[in-house]
Backbone as JSON, one array per atom type, in Angstrom:
{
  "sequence": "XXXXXXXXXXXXXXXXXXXXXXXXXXXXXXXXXXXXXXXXXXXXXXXXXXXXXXXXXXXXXXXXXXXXXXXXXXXXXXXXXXXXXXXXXXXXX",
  "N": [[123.77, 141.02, 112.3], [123.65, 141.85, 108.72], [124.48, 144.63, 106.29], [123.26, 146.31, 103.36], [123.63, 148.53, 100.52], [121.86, 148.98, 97.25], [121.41, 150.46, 93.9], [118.7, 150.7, 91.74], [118.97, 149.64, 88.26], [117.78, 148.29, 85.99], [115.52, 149.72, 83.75], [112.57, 149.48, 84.3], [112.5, 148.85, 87.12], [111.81, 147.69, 90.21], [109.54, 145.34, 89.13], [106.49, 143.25, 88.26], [108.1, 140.29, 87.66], [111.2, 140.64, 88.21], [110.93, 141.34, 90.37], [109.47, 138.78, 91.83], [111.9, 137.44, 91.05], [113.48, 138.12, 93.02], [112.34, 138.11, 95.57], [112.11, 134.86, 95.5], [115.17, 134.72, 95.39], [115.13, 135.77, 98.01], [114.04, 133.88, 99.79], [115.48, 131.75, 99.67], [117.33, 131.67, 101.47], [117.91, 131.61, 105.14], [118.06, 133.54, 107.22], [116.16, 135.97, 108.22], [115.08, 138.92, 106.12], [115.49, 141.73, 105.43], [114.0, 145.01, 103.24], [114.45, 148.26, 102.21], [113.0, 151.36, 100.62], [115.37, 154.0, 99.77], [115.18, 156.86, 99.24], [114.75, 159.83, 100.38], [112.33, 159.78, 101.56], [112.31, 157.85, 102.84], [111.31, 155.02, 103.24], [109.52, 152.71, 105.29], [111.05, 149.54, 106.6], [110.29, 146.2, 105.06], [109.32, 142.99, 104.94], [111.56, 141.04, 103.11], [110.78, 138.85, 101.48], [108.18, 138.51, 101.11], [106.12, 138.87, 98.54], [103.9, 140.5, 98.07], [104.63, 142.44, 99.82], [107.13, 143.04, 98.62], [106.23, 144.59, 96.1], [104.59, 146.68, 96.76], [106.6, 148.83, 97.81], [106.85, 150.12, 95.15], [109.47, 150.25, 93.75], [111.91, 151.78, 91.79], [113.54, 152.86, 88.58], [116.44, 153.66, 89.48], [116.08, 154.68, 91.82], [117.54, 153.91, 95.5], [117.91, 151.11, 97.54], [117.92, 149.61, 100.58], [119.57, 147.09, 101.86], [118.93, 144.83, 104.56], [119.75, 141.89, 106.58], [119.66, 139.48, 108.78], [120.86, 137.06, 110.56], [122.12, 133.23, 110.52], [123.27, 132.92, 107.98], [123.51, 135.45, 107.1], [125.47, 137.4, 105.52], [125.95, 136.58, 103.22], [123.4, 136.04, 102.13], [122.51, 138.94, 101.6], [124.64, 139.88, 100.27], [124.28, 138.42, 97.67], [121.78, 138.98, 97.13], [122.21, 141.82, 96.65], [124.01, 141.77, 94.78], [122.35, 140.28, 92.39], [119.94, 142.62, 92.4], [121.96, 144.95, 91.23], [122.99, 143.79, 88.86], [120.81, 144.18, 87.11], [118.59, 141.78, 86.69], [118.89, 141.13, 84.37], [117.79, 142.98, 82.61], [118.92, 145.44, 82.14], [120.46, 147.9, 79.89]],
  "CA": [[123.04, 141.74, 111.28], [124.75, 142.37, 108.16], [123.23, 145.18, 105.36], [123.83, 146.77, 102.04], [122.34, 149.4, 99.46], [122.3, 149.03, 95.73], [120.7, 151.67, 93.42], [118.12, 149.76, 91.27], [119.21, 150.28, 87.55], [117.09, 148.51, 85.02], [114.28, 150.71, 83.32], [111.04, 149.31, 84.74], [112.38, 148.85, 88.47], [111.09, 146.03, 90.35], [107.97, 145.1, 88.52], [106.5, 141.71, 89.18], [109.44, 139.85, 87.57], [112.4, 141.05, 88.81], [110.31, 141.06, 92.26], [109.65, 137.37, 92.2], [113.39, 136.86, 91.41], [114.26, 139.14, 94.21], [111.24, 137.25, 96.57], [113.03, 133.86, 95.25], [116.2, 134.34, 95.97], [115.74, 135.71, 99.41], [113.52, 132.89, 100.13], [116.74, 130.47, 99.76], [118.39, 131.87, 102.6], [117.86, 131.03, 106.19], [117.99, 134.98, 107.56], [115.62, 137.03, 108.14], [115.61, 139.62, 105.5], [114.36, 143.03, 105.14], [114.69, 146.06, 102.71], [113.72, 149.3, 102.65], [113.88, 152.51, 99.62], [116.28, 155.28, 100.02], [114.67, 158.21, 98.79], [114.6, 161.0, 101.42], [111.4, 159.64, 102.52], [112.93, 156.1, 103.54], [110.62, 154.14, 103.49], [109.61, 151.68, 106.38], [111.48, 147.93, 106.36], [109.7, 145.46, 104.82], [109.82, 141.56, 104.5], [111.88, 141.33, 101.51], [110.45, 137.53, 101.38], [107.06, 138.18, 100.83], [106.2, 139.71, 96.99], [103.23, 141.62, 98.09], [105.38, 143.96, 100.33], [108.09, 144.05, 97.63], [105.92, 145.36, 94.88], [104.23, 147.71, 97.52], [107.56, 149.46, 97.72], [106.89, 150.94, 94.38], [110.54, 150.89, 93.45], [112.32, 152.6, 90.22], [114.75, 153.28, 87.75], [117.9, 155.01, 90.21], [115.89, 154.22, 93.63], [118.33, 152.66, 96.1], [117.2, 150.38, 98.49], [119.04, 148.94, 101.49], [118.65, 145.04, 101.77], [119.47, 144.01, 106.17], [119.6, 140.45, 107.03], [119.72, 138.62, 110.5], [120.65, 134.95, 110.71], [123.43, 132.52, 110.15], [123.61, 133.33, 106.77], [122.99, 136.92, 106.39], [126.48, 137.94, 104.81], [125.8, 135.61, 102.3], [122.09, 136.29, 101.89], [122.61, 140.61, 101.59], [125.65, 139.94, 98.59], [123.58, 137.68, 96.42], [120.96, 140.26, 96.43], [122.74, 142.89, 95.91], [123.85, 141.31, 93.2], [120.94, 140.31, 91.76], [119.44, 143.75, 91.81], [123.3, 145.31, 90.47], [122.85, 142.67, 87.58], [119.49, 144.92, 86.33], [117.95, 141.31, 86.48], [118.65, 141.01, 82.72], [116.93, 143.89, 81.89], [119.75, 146.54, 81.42], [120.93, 147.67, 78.57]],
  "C": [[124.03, 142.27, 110.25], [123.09, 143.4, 106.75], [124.17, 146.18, 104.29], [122.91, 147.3, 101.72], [123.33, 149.4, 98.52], [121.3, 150.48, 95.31], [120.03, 150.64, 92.21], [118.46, 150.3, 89.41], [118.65, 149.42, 86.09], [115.53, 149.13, 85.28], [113.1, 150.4, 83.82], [111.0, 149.0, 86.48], [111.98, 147.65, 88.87], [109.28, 145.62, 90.58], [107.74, 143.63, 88.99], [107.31, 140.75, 88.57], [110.82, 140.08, 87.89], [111.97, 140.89, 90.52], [110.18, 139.92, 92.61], [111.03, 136.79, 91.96], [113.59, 136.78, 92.26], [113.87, 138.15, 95.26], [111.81, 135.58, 96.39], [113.88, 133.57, 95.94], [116.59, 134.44, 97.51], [115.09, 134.91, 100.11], [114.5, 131.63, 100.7], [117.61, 130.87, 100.71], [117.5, 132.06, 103.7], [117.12, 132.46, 107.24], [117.0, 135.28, 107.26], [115.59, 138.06, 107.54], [114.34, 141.0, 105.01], [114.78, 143.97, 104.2], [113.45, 147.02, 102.75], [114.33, 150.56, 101.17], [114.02, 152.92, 100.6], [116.18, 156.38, 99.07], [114.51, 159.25, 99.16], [113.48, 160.77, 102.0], [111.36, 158.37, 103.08], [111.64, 156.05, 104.06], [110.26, 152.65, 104.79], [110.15, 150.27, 105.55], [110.44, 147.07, 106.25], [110.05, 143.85, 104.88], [109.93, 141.14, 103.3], [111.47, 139.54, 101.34], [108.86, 137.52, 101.06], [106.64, 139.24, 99.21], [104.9, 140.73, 97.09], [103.8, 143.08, 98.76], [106.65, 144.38, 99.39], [107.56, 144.69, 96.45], [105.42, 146.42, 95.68], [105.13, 149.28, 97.75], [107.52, 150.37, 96.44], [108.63, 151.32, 93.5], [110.79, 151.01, 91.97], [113.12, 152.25, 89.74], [115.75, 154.26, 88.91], [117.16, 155.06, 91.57], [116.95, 153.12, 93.99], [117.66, 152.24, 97.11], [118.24, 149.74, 99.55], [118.2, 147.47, 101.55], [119.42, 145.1, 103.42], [119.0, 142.56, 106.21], [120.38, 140.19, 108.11], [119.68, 137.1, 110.35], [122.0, 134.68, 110.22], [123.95, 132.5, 108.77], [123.34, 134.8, 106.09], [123.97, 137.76, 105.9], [126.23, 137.36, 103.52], [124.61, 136.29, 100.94], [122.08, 137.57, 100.91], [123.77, 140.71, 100.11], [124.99, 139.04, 97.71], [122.52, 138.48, 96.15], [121.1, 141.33, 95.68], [123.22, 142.26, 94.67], [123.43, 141.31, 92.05], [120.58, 141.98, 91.35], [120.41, 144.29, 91.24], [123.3, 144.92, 89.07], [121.67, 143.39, 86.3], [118.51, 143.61, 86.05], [117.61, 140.91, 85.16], [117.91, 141.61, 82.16], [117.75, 144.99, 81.5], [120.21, 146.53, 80.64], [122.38, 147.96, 78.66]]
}
């Protein structure tokens, strides 16, 4: 199990574009992959692979989220996300 938290930092959060990136890219990896906000009311882990539980999440502008992944590629998997969300998804200014 490998896992990471970013802090989400373009302005509209993950709306349904940046969410079907997100739902995309963790599609292309093998792992099992979950995330969860980090808000003081941490939020239960979701299946960051399906786009109805990642818009459900509600996330923001400056919400961090932890991304965990399980599987033969889940070092891999957990830094291309982070990434991704780090990146603002081509929405930051």
């Amino acid at each position: 199990m490998y896992a990471d938290q970013v802090v989400v930092i373009n302005k509209t959060g993950l709306h349904a574009r940046p969410a079907y990136e997100f739902v995309n890219m963790a599609k292309r990896f093998e792992s099992n992959i979950m995330m969860r906000r980090l808000d003081g009311s941490d939020t239960e882990a979701i299946n960051a692979k399906s786009i109805v539980f990642v818009l459900s999440l509600g996330i923001c502008e400056g919400d961090k989220i932890e991304i965990v992944a399980d599987g033969d590629d889940e070092k891999e998997a957990v830094e291309a996300l982070v990434k991704l969300v780090a990146s603002g998804f081509g929405e930051a200014e």
